[in-house]
C-alpha positions as CSV (number, residue, x, y, z in Angstrom):
1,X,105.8,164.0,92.1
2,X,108.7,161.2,92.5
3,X,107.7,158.1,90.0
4,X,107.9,154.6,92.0
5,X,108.7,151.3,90.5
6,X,107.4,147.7,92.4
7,X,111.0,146.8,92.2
8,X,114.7,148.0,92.2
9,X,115.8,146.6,89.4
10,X,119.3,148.3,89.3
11,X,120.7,145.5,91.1
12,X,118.5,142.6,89.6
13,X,117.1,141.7,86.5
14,X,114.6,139.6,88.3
15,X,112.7,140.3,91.3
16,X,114.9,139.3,94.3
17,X,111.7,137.4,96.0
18,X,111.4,134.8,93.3
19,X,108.0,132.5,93.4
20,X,107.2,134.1,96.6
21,X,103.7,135.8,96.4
22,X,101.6,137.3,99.0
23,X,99.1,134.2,99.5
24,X,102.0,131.5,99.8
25,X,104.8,133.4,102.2
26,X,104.6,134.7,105.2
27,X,104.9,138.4,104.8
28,X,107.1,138.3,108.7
29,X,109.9,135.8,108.6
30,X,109.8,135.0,104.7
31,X,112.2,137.5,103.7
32,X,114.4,136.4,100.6
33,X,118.2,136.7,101.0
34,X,118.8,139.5,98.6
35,X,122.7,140.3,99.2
36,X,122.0,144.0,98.9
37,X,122.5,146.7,101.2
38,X,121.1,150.5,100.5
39,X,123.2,153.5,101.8
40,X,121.7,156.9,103.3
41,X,122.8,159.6,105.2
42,X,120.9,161.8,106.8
43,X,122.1,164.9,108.8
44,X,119.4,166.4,111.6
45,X,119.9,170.2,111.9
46,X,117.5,172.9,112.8
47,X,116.4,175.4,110.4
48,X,113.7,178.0,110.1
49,X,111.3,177.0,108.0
50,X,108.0,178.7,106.9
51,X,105.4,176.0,105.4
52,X,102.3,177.9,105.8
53,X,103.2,181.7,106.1
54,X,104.4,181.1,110.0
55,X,108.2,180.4,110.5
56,X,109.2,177.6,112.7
57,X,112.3,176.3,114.0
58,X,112.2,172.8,112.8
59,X,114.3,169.7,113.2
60,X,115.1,168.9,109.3
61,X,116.7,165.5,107.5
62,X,119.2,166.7,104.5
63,X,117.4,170.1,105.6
64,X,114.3,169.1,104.0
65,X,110.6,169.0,105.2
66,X,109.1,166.1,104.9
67,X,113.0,164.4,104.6
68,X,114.2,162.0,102.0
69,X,112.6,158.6,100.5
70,X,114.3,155.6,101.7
71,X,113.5,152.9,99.1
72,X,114.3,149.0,99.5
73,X,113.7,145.5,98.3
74,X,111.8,142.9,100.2
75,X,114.6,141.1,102.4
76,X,117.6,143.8,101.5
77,X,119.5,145.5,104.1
78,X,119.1,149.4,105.0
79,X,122.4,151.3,105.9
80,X,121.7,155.3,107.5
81,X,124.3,157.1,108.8
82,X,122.8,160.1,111.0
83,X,125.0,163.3,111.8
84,X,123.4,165.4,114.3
85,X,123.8,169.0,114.6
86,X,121.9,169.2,117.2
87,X,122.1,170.3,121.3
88,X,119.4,168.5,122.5
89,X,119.2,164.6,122.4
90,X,118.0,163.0,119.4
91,X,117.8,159.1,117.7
92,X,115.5,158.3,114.6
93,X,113.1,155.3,115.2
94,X,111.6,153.0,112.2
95,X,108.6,153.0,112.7
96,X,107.3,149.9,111.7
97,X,110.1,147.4,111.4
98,X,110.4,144.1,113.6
99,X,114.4,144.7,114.0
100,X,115.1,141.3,114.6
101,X,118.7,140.8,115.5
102,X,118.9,144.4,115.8
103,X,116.9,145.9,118.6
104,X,119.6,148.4,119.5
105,X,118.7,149.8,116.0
106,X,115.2,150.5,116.5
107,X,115.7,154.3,117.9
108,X,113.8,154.4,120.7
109,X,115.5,156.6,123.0
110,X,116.3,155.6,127.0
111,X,114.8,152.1,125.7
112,X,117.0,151.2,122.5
113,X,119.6,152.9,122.4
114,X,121.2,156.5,123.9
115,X,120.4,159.4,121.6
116,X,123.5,160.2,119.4
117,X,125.7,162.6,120.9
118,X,126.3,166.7,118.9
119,X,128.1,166.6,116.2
120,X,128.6,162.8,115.8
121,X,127.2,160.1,113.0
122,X,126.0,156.9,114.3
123,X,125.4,153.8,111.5
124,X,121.9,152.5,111.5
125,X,121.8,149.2,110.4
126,X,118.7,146.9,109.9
127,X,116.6,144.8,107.6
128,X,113.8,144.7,105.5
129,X,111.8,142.1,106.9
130,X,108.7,143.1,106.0
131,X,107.5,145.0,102.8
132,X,105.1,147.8,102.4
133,X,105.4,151.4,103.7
134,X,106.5,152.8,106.6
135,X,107.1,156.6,108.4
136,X,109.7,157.8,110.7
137,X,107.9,160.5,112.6
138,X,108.0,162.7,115.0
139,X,106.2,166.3,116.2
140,X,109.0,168.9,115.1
141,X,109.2,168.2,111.7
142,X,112.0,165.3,111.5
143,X,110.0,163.1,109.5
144,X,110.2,160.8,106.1
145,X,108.7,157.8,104.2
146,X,110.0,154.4,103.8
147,X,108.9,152.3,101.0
148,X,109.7,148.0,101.2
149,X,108.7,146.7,97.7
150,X,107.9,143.3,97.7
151,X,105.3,141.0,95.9
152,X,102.5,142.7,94.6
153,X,98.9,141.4,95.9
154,X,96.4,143.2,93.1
155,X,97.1,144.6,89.9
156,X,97.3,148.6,88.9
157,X,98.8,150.5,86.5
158,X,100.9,152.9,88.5
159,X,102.6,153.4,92.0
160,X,102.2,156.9,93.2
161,X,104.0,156.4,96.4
162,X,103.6,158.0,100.0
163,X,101.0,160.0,101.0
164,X,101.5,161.6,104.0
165,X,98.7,162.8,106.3
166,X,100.1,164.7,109.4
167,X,99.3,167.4,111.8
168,X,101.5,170.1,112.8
169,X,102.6,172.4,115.1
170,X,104.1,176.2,114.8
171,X,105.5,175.3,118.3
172,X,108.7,173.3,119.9
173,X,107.5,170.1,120.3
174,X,108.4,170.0,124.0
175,X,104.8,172.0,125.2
176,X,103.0,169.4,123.6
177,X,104.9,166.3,124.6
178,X,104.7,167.2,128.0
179,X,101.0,167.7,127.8
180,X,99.9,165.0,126.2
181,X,102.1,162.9,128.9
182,X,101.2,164.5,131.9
183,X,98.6,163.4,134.3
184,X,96.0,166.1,133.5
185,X,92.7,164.5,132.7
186,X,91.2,167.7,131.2
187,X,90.8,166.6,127.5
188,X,91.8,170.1,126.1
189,X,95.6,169.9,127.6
190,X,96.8,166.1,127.5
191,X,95.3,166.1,123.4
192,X,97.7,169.0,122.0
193,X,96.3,171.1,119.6
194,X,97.7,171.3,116.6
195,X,98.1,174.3,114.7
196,X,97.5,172.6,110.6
197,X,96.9,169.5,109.0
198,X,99.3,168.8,105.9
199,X,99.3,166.1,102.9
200,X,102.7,165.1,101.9
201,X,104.2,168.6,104.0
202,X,101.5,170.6,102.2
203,X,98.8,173.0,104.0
204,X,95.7,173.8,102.2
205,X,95.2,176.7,105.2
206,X,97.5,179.5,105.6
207,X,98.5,181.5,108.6
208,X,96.4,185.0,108.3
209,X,99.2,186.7,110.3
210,X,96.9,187.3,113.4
211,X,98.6,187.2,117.3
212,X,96.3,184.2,118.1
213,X,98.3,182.4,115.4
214,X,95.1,180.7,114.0
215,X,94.9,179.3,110.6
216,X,91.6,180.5,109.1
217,X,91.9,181.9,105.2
218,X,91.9,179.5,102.7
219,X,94.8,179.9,100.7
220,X,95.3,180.1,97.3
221,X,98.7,177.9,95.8
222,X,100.1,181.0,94.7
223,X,99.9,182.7,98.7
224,X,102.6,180.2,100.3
225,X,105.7,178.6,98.3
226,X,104.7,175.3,99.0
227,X,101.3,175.4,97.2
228,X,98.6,172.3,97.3
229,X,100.0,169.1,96.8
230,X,98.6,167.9,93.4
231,X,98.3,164.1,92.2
232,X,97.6,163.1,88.6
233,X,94.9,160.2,87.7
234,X,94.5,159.0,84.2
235,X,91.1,157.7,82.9
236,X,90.8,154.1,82.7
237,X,93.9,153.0,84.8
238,X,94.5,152.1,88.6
239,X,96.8,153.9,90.9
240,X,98.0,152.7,94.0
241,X,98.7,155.2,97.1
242,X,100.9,154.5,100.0
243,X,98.8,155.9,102.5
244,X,100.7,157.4,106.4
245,X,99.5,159.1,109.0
246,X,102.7,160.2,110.1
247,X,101.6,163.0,112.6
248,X,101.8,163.4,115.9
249,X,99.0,163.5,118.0
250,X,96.0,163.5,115.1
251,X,93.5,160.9,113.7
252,X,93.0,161.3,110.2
253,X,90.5,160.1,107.8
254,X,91.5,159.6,104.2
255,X,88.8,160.6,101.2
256,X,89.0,161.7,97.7
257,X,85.6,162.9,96.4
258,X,83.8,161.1,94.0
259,X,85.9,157.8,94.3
260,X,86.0,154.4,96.0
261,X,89.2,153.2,97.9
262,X,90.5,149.6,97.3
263,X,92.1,148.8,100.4
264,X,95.1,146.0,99.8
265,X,97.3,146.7,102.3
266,X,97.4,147.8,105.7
267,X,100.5,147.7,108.1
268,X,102.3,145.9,106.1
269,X,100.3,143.0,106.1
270,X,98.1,142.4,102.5
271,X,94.6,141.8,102.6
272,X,91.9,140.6,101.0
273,X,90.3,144.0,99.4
274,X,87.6,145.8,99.9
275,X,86.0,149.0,98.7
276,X,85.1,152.1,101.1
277,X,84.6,155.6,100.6
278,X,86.7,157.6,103.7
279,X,89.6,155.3,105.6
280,X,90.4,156.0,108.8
281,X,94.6,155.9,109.9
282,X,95.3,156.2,113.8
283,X,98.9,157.3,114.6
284,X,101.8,156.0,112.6
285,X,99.3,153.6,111.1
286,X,99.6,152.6,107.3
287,X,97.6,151.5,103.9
288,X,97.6,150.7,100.7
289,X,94.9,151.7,98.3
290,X,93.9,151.1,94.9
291,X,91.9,154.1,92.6
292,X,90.7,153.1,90.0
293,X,90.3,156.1,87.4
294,X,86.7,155.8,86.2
295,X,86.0,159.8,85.8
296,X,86.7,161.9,82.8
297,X,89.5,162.8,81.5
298,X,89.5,166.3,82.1
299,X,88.2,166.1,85.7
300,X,89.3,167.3,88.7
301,X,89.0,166.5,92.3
302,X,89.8,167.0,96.1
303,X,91.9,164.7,98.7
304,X,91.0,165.1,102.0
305,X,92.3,164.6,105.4
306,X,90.2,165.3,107.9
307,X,91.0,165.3,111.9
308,X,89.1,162.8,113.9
309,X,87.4,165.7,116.0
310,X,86.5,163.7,119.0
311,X,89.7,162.3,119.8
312,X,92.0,164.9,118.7
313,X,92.4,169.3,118.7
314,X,93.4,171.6,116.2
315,X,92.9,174.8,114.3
316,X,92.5,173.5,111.0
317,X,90.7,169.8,111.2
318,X,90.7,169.4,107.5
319,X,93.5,170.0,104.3
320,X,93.2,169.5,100.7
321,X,95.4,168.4,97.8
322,X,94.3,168.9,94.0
323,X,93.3,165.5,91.9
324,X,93.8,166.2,88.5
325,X,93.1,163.8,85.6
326,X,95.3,163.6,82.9
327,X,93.5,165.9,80.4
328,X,92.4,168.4,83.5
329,X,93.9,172.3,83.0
330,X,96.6,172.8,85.1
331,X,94.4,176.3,86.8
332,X,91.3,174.0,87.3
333,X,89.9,174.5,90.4
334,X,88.1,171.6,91.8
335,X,84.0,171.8,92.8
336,X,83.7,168.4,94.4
337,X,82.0,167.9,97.7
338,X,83.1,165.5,100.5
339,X,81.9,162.8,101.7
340,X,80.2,162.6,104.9
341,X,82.1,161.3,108.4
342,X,80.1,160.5,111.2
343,X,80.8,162.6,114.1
344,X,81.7,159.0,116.0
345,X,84.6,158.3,118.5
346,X,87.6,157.7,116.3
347,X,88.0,154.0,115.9
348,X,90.0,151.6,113.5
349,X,88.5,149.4,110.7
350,X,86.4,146.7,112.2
351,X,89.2,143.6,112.3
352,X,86.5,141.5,109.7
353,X,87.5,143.8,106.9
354,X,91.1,143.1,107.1
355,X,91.8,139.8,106.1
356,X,95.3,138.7,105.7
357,X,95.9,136.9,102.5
358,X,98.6,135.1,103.6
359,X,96.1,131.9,105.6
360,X,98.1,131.4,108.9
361,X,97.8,135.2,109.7
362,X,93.9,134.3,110.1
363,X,94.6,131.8,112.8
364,X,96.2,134.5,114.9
365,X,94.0,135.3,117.9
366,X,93.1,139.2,118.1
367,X,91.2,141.0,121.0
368,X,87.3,142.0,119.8
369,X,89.1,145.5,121.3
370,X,91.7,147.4,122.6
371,X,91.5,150.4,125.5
372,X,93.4,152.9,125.6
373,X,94.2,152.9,129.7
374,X,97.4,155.0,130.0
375,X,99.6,157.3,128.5
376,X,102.5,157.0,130.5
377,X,104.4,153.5,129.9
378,X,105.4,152.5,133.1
379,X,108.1,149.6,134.8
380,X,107.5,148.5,138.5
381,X,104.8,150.8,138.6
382,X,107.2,153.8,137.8
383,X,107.5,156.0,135.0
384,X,110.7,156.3,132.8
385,X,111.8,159.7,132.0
386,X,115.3,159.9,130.5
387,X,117.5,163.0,130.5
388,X,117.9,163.8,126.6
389,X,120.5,166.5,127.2
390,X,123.0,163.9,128.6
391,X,123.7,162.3,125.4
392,X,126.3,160.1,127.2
393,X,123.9,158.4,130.2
């Protein structure tokens, strides 16, 4: 597990926000002027990789699955240079960030910016406006977490950092994208079917080697190298999870057994908290949540995330990762039962629950609903298709 701190203090003996708390700033246009800049660099190659006993060509960052941590402060600046070693057209989008000044940054390809042409590096430069957490993602594996600190809106002990809930698929992700944006209305080819579910790029279901290439034994750590993800708790103290569905296609919902989430974030606004037991997180959607360790020291526990069966497809709709206290074995297996999900239409958290702290957020007018109408975006009534391969158009 990485350790996370609420600030980088390497280049400040004092956090680089000041006075600014969540209830008085404006968590949008408040960012302090830190004078920092952080420097990445990514490369995106492909590689075979084999995650859960299948093996996949997959796009990689630095040749790692999910790719590297970018951590910044609140109002800092965020430097990636991106190689590609790739043949097919490519950007990475930051997902998340308002890119104010700095639109041509944002990585949307055909819209943004061209994708970056084989072989070449192309500087991505762009603020952190906003704090929180934050996922670039995609459907072939090119995926990482971003973590903004900033000031802190509830107290806890420790900062475990991302948790990533994704979906995933032992396929190219060209099948599905073109399903899922064609103009079939038959619910079983425009929702792709993904072939696992993974927390933080970790199965809980292995491949059993069949020709139908389903995912039906439950699999021990010792059966695939990457093993359950594990997370320790320690009785009597609060840990905060930076909770991203950073898949492709899947609704998630977000348990551990036995224990209440405090919800104090969620897309990187802060809100007033409040307690449930299972949190749903649509598509690139984030959220910070307190646990507060009130079980025994030598307990142990599952994490869930479960697929949203009625809006999404898959052959595993539920992985695990292993909760351990702080005095739990290391070979403890846990016993601990779900909680129950109602088999509803997958829907967000009603907008009374998530109350900004910061006052003049509240007086922002928000529809009762939103419908989902289209899945093509379209301009004068046409669709926009852009040729990827030509890296130069």
């Amino acid at each position: 597990m990485l350790s996370f701190d609420a600030v980088l203090m390497s280049d400040a003996q004092s956090e680089p926000w000041g006075g600014q708390t969540c209830y008085e700033s404006n968590p949008y246009d408040a960012a302090p002027e830190t004078g920092v800049t952080r420097h990445y660099n990514f490369t995106l190659s492909r590689q075979v990789i084999n995650i859960d006993g299948y093996d996949n060509l997959a796009i990689l960052v630095n040749d790692l699955f999910p790719g590297p941590l970018i951590e910044a402060n609140w109002g800092d600046w965020i430097d990636v240079d991106v190689t590609k070693h790739l043949d097919e057209g490519s950007t990475l989008h930051w997902h998340g960030f308002k890119q104010t000044g700095t639109p041509w940054y944002d990585g949307s390809p055909g819209i943004g910016q061209c994708p970056i042409v084989p072989g070449k590096t192309l500087k991505y430069r762009f603020r952190a406006e906003q704090y929180g957490h934050y996922s670039a993602q995609y459907a072939d594996d090119a995926v990482g977490p971003i973590v903004i600190y900033g000031p802190k809106s509830a107290d806890y002990d420790h900062d475990l950092g991302p948790v990533m809930l994704s979906d995933y698929y032992d396929r190219p992700y060209f099948g599905p994208v073109a399903d899922a944006t064609g103009t079939s209305e038959d619910f079983d080819v425009y929702v792709p079917a993904s072939d696992n579910n993974f927390i933080n790029g970790r199965p809980s279901y292995a491949y059993n080697g069949s020709l139908t290439g389903t995912h039906s034994s439950a699999c021990d750590p010792s059966e695939i190298d990457t093993g359950l993800e594990t997370f320790r708790f320690k009785s009597g103290k609060s840990d905060r999870l930076r909770l991203i569905n950073s898949g492709a296609a899947a609704f998630q919902y977000f348990s551990i057994d036995e224990h209440v989430l405090e919800v104090i974030a969620v897309d990187f606004t802060p809100i007033k908290p409040y307690n449930t037991t299972v949190l749903p997180l649509g598509i690139g959607q984030r959220a910070n949540v307190l646990i507060h360790g009130s079980q025994a020291p030598d307990a142990a526990y599952w994490m869930r995330a479960t697929v949203g069966t009625n809006c999404s497809r898959g052959s595993v709709n539920e992985t695990k990762a292993m909760v351990y206290y702080d005095q739990a074995p290391q070979d403890a297996r846990p016993t601990s039962q779900p909680y129950y999900i109602p088999n509803t239409w997958c829907t967000d958290v009603p907008l009374d629950k998530t109350i900004p702290l910061y006052p003049k957020l509240r007086e922002l007018e928000v529809p009762g609903s939103i419908q989902q109408t289209c899945r093509d975006w379209q301009a004068y009534s046409e669709g926009n298709v852009v040729e990827q391969s030509d890296a130069g158009l």
